[in-house]
LOROPA-263271 format. One record per residue (C-alpha): z, x, y; residue in one letter. Coordinates in steps of 0.2 Angstrom, whole numbers, plus 5000, padded with zeros to 4 digits. Last residue first. Layout:
<atoms>
ZXYA/...
</atoms>
This chain:
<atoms>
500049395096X/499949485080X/501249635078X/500549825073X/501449975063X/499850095061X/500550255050X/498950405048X/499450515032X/499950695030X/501050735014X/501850915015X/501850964996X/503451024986X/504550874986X/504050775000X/503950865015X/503150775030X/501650735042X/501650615053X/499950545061X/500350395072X/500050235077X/501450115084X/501749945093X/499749915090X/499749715098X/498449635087X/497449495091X/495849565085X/496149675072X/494449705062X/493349805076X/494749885086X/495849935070X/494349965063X/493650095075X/495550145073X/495350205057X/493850275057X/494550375071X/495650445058X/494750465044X/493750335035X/494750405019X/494550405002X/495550394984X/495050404967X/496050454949X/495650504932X/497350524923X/498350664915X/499550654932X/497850664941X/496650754929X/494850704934X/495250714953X/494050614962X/494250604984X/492850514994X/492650565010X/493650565029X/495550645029X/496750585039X/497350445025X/498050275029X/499850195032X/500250035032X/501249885041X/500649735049X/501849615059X/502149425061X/502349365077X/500549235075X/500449215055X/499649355047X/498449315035X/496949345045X/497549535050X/497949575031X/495749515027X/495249615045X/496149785038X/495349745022X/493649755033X/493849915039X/494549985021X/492949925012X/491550035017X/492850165012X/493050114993X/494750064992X/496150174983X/496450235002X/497350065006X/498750094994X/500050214999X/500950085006X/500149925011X/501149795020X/500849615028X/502349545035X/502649355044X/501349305029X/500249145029X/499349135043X/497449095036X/497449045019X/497849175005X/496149214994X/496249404987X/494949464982X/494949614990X/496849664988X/496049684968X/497149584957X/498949574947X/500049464956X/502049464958X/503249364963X/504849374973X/505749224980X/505949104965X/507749014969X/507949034953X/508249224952X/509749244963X/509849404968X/508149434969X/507349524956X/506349684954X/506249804940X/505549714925X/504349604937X/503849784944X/503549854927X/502449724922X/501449734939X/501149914936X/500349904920X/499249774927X/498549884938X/497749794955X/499249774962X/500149654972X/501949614977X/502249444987X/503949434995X/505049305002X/506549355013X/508449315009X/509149395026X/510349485015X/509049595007X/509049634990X/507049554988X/506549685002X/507249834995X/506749814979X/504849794985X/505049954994X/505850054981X/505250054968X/504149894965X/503249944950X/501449964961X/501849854976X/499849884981X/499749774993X/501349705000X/501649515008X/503249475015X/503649305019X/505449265032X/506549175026X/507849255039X/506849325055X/506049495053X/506549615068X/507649705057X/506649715042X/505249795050X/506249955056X/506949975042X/505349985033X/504650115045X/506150225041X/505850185023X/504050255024X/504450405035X/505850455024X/504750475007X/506050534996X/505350524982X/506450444968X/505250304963X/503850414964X/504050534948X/504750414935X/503550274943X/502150384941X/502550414920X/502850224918X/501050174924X/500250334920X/498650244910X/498850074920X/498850184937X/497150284930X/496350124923X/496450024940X/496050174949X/494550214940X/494150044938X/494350064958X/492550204960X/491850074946X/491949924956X/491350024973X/489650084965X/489850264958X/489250414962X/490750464975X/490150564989X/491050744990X/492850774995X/493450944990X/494750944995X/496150824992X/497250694981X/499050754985X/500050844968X/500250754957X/499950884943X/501050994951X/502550854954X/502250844931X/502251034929X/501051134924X/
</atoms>
């Protein structure tokens, strides 16, 4: 079996997760830290054109300076890299919750000019986090939020909301599927993801995003390598 076979999309059959939520995401801190340099091999040259478009999309309408916040950066490859590079000189905040991951990230990812200290990186849980209210012009998560328990996606959604400055924009992407998701041998690790589904997703986007303007939600689905992915893209400004 190949190494894209054995990455293959986390799905069916969904069952309920045994497990209390801080064991259901040692599993995903230990799997990630386990695969660290083996994932970034396979993920950092996917072509995953429905994430980069919406990243182009966000960088143009961010002002110079601007802080970027991104949940689960794993190594940085490619968004992280792309925002650090770019000319308008733009802050950013990578975090994951694997510390495997943040060590290759601080190896791949600088900023041009290293002193002038504009990328950092934190290794934590996104739901612990503790950034004051309105501090990020950009809150991304890619590929991330579905790592969390489902009880906690609605109110992660509330947590990126709040440290959103007024203007600044949200951008992630979310599973269609609803359950809880364990594969035992996920690129020779144990892995966990979950879904609310998708008008789970939006119940929380109503519940948990007061304030925001939804400039885009939808459900794309694309070829990336030899799997179609299938996940639920919410691009959103705060007013």
């Amino acid at each position: 079996m190949t190494t894209e076979d054995r990455a293959a999309p986390i799905t069916a059959p969904a069952h309920p997760a045994p497990l209390a939520p801080a064991e259901l995401k040692s599993i995903v801190e230990a799997g990630y830290d386990a695969i660290a340099p083996k994932y970034l091999a396979w993920s950092g040259p996917r072509p995953t054109t429905t994430r980069a478009g919406y990243v182009a999309q966000l960088l143009d309408l961010l002002a110079p300076g601007s802080s970027v916040l991104e949940l689960g950066c794993g190594a940085g490859v490619p968004t992280t890299q792309t925002i650090a590079a770019h000319e308008k000189q733009l802050r950013v905040t990578g975090v994951d919750i694997s510390a495997a991951q943040v060590a290759l990230a601080r190896e791949h990812v600088r900023a041009p000019d290293p002193e002038e200290g504009r990328v950092a990186f934190v290794h934590a849980d996104m739901m612990k986090l503790e950034y004051a209210s309105g501090s990020f012009d950009a809150v991304l998560a890619f590929y991330s939020i579905f790592h969390l328990p489902q009880e906690e996606q609605a109110p992660m959604v509330g947590r990126m909301v709040g440290w959103l400055k007024p203007g600044g924009y949200l951008l992630l992407n979310m599973r269609t599927e609803e359950g809880d998701f364990l594969r035992e041998d996920w690129m020779g690790a144990r892995m966990f993801s979950s879904g609310i589904g998708v008008e789970g997703n939006r119940k929380a986007f109503e519940e948990y995003g007061k304030g925001l303007k939804i400039l885009v939600d939808e459900i794309a689905t694309e070829k990336v390598g030899k799997f179609e992915e299938k996940f639920h893209w919410v691009f959103a400004v705060k007013e």
